[in-house]
N, C-alpha and C positions, 0 to 999 in steps of 0.2 A: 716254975710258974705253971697252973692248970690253963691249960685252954677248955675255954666257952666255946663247946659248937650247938648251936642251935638249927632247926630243922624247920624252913618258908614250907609253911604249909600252905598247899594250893587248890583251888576248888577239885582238880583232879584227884586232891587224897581222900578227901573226903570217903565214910562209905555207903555214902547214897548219889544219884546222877537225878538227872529229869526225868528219866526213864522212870523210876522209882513213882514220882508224881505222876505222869503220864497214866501209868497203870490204875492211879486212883483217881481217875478223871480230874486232876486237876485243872484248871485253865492254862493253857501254853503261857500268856501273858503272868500270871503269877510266878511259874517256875521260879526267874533268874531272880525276883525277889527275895523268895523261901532258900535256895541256895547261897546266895550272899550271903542274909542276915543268917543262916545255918556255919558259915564261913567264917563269921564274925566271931559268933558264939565259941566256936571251936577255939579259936587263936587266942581269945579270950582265958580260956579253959574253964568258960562258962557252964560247957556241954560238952558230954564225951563224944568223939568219934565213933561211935555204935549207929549200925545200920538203923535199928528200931528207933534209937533215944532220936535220932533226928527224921524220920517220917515223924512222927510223936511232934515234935516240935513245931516241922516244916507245918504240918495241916494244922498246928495250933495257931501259927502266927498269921491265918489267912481264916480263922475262925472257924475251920472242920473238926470233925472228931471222929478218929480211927476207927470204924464202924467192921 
């Protein structure tokens, strides 16, 4: 019989942090928002785990644009 091993992916795998937001003056208060739902997305496999594809996203879901 195959074993299923599947891998909990955790905000730490991610590869973006808040720092990443930070840098682009985001609001502290939005971060843990834009990380979750970037979390979600992931687990999903709505959205690749790429550095870019999720800044891209993160400033999407809070109405910025990667300037």
């Amino acid at each position: 019989m195959k074993e299923f091993k599947s891998k909990i992916i955790k905000l730490k795998d991610l590869k973006v942090n808040g720092t990443h937001f930070m840098k682009l003056d985001v609001p502290k208060e939005k971060i843990g928002y834009i990380l979750d739902s970037l979390l979600v997305e992931v687990i999903k496999k709505e959205l690749e785990n790429e550095e870019e594809v999720l800044i891209e996203r993160g400033l999407d879901l809070i109405g910025r644009k990667n300037i």
